[in-house]
Biopython code that builds the backbone (N, CA, C, O; Angstrom):
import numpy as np
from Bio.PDB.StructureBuilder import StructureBuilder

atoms = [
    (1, "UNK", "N", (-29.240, -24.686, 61.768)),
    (1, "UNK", "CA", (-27.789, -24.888, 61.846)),
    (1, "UNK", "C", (-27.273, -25.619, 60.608)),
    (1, "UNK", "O", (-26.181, -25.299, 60.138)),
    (2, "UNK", "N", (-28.063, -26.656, 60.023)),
    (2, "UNK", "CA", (-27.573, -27.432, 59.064)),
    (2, "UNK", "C", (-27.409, -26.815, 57.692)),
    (2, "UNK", "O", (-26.530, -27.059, 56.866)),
    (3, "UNK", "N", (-28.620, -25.805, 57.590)),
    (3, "UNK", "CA", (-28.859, -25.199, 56.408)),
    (3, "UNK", "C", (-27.556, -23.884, 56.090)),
    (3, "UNK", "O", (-27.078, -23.499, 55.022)),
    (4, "UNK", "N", (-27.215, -23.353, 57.854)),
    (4, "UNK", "CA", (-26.239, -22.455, 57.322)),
    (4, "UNK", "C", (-24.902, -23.248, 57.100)),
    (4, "UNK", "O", (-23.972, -22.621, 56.594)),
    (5, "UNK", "N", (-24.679, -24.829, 57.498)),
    (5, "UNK", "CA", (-23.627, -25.375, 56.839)),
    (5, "UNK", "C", (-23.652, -25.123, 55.599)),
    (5, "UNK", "O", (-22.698, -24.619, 55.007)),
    (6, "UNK", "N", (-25.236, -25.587, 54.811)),
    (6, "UNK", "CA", (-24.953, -26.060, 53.413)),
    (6, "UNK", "C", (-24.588, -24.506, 52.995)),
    (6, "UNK", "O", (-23.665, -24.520, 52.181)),
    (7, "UNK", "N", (-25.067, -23.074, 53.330)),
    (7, "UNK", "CA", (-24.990, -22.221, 52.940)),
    (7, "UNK", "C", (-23.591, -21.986, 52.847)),
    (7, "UNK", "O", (-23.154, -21.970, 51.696)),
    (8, "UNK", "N", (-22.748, -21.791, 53.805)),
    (8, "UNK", "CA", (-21.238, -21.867, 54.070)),
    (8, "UNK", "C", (-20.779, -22.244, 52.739)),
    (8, "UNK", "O", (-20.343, -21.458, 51.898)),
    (9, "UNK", "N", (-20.943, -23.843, 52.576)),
    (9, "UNK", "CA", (-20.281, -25.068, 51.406)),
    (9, "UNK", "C", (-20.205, -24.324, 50.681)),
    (9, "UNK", "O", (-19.116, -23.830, 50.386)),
    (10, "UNK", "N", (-21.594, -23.882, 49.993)),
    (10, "UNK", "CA", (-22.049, -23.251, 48.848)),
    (10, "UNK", "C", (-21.429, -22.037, 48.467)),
    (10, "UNK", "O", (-21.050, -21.601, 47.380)),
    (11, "UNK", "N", (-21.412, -21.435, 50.047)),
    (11, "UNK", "CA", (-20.913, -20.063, 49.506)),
    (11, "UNK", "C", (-19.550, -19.906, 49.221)),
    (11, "UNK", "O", (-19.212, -19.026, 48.430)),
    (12, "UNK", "N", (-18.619, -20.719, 49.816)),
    (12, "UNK", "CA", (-17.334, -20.995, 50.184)),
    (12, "UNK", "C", (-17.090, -21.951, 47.953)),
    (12, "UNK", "O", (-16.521, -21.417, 47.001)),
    (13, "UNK", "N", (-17.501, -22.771, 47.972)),
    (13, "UNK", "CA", (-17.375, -23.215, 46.797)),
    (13, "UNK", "C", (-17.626, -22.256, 45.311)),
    (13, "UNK", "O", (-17.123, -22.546, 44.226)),
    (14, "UNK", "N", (-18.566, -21.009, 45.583)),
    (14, "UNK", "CA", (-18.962, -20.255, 44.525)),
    (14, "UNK", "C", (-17.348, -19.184, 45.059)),
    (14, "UNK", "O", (-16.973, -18.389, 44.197)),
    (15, "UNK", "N", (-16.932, -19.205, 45.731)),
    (15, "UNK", "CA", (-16.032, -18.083, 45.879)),
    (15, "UNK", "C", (-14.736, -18.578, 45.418)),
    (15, "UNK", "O", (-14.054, -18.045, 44.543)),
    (16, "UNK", "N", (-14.389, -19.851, 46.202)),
    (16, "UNK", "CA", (-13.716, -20.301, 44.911)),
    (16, "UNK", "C", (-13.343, -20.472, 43.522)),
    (16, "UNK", "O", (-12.221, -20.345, 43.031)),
    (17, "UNK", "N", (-15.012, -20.937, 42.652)),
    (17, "UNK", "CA", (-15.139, -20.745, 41.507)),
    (17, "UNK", "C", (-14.789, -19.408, 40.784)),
    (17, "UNK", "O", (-14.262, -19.265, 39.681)),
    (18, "UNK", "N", (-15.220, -18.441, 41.695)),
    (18, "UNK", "CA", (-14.765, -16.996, 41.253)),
    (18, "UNK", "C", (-13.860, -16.749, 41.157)),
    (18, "UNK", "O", (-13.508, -16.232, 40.097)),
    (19, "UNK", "N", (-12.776, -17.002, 42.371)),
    (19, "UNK", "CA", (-11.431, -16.781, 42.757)),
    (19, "UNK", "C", (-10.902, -17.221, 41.422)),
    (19, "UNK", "O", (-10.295, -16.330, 40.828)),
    (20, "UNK", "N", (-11.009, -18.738, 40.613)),
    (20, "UNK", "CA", (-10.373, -19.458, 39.834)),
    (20, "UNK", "C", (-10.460, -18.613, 38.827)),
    (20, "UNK", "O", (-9.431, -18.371, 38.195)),
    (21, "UNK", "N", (-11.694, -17.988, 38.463)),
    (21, "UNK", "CA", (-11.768, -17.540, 37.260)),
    (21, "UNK", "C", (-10.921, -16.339, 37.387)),
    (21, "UNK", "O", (-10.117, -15.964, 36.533)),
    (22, "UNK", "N", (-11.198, -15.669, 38.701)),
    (22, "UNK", "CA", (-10.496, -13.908, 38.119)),
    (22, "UNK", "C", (-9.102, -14.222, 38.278)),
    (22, "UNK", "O", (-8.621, -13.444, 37.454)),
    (23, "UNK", "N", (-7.753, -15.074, 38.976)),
    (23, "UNK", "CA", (-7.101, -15.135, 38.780)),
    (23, "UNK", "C", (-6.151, -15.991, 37.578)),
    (23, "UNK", "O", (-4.966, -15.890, 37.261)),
    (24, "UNK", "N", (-7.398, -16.973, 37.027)),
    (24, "UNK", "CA", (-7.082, -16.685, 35.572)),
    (24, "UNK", "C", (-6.994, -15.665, 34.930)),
    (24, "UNK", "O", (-5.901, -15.559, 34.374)),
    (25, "UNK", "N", (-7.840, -14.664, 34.719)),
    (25, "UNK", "CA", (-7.963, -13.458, 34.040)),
    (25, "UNK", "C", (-6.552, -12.403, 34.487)),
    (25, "UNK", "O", (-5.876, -11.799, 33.654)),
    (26, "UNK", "N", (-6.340, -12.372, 35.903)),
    (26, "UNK", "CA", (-5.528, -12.131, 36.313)),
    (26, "UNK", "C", (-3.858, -12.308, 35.244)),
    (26, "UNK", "O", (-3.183, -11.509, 34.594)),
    (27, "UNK", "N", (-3.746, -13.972, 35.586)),
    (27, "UNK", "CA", (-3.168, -14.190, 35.052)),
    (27, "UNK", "C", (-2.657, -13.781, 33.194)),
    (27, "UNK", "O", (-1.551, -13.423, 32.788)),
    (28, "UNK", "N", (-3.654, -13.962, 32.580)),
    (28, "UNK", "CA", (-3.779, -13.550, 31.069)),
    (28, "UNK", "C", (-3.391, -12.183, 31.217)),
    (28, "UNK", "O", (-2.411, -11.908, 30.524)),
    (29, "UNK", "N", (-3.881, -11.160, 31.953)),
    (29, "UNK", "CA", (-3.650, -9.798, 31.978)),
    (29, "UNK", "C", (-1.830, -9.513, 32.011)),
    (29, "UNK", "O", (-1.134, -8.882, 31.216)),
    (30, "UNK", "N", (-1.582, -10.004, 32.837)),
    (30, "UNK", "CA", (0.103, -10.562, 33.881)),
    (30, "UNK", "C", (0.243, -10.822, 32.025)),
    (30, "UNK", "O", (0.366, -9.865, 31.261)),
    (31, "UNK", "N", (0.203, -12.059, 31.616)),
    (31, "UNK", "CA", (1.166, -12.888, 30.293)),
    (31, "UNK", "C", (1.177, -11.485, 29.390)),
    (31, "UNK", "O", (2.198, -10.825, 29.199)),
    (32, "UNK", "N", (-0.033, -11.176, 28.911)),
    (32, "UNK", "CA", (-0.364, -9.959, 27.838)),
    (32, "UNK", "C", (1.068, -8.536, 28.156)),
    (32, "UNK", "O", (1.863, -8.031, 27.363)),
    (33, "UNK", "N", (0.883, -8.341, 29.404)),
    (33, "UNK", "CA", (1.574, -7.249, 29.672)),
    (33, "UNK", "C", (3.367, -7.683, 29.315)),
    (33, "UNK", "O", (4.134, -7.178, 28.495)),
    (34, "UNK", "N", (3.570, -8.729, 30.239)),
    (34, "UNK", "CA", (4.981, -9.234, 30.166)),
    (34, "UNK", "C", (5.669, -9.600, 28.595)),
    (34, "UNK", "O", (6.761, -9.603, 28.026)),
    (35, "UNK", "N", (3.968, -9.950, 28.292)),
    (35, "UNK", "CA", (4.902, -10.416, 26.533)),
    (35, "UNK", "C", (4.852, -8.722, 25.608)),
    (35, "UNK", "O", (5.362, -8.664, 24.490)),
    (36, "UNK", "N", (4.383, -7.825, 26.056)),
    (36, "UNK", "CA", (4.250, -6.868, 25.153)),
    (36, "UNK", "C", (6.068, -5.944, 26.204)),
    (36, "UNK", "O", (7.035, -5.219, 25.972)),
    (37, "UNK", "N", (5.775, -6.289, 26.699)),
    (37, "UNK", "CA", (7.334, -5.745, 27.739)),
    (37, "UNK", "C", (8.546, -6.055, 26.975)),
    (37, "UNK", "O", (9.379, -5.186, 26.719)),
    (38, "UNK", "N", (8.674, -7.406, 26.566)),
    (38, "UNK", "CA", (9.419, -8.119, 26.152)),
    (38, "UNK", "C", (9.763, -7.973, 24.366)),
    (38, "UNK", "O", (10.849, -7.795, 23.815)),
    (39, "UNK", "N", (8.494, -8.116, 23.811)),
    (39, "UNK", "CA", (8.585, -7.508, 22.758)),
    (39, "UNK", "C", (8.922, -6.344, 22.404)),
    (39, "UNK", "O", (9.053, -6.322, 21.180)),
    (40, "UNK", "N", (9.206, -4.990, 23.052)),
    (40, "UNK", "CA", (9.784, -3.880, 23.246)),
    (40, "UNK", "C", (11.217, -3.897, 23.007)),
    (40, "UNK", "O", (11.921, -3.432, 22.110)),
    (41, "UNK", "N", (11.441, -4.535, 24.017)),
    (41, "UNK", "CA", (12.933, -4.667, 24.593)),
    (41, "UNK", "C", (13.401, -5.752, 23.461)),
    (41, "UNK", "O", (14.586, -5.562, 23.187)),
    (42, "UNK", "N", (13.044, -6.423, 23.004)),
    (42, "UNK", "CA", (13.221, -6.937, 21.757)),
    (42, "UNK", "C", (13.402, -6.355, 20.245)),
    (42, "UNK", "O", (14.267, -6.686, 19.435)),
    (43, "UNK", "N", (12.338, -5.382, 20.075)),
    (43, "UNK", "CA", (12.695, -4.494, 18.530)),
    (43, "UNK", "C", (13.480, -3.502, 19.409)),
    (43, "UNK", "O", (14.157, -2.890, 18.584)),
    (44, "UNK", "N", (13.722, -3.078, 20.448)),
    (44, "UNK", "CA", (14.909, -2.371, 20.804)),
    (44, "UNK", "C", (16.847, -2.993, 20.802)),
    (44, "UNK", "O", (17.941, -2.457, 20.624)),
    (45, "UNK", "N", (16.457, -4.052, 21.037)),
    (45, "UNK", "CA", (17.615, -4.938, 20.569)),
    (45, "UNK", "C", (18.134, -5.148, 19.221)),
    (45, "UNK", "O", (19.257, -4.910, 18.776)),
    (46, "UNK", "N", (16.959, -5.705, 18.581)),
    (46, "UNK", "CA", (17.581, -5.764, 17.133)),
    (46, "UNK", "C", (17.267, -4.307, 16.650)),
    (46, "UNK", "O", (17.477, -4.299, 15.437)),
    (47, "UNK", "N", (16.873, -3.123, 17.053)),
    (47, "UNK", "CA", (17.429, -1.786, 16.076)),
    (47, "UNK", "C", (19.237, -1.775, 16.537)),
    (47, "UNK", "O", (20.007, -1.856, 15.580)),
    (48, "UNK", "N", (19.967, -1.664, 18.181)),
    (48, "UNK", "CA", (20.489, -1.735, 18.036)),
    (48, "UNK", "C", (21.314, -2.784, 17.415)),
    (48, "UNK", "O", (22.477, -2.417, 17.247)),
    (49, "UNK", "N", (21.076, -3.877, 17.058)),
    (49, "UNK", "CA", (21.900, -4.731, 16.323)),
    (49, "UNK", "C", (21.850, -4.198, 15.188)),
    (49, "UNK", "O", (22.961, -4.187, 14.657)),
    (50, "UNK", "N", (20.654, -3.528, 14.280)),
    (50, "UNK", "CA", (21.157, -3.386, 12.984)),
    (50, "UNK", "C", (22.014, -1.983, 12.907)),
    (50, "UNK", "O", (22.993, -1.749, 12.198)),
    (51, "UNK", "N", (21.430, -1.219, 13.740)),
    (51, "UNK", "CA", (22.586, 0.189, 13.904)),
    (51, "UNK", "C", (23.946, -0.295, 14.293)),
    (51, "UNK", "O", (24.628, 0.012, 13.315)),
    (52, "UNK", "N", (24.565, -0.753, 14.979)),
    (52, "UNK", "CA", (25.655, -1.658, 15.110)),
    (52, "UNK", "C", (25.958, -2.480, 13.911)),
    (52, "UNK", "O", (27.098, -2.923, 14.052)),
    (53, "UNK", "N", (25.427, -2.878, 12.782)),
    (53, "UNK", "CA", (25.420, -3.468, 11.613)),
    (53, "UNK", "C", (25.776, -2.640, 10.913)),
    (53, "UNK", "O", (26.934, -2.495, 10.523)),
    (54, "UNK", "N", (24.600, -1.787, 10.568)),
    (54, "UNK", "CA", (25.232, -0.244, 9.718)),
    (54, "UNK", "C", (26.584, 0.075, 9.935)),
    (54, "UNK", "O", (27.508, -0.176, 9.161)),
    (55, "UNK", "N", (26.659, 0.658, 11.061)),
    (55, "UNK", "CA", (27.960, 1.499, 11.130)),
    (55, "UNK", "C", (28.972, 0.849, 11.275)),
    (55, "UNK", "O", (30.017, 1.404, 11.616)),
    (56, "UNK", "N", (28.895, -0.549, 11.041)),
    (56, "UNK", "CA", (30.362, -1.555, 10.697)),
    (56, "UNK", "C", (30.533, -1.176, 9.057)),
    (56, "UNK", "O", (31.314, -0.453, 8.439)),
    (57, "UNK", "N", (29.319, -2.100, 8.647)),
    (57, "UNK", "CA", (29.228, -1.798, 7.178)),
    (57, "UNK", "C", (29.813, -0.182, 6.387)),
    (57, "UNK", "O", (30.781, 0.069, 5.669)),
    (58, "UNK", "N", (28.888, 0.520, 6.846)),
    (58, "UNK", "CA", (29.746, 2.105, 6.638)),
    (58, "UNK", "C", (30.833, 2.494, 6.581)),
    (58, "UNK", "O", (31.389, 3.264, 5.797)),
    (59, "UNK", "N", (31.380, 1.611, 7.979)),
    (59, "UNK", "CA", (32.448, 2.697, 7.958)),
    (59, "UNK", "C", (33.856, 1.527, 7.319)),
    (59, "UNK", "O", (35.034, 1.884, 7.315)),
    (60, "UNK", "N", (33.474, 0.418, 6.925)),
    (60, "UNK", "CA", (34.653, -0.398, 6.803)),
    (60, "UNK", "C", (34.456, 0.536, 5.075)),
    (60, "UNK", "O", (35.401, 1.174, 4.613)),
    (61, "UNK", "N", (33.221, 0.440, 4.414)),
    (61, "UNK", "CA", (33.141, 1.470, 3.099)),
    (61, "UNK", "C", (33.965, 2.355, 2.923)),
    (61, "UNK", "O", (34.716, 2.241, 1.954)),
    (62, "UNK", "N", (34.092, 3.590, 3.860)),
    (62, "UNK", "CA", (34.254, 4.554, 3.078)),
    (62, "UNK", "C", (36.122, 4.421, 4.088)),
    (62, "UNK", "O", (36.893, 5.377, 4.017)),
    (63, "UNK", "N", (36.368, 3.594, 4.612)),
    (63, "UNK", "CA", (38.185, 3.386, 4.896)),
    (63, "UNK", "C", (38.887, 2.782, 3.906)),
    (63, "UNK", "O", (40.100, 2.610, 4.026)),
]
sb = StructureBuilder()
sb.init_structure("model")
sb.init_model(0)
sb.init_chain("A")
sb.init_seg("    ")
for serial, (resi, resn, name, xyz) in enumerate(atoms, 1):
    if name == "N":
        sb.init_residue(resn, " ", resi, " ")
    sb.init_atom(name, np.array(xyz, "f"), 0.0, 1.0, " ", f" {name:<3s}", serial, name[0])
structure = sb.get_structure()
């Protein structure tokens, strides 16, 4: 009986340890994705800002 306590502890504590690690990894996977999301939507922003730049510039030119 005692031994399947310690087994329990043990096993219960290594699953934890695991848990910690893969939802770190988890996590990193999650940051990686969100920051490459973001960065998208970001050089999509500033193209339209500079296309919106251009065609001020342009067209105040040739009026």
């Amino acid at each position: 009986m005692i031994g399947l306590l310690i087994a329990l502890v043990i096993g219960l504590w290594l699953l934890k340890v695991i848990f910690k690690i893969g939802f770190k990894i988890i996590g990193w996977v999650f940051m990686i994705v969100v920051g490459l999301f973001l960065f998208k939507i970001a050089l999509w922003l500033g193209l339209i800002v500079v296309a919106i730049a251009g065609v001020a510039l342009f067209g105040n030119a040739t009026t």
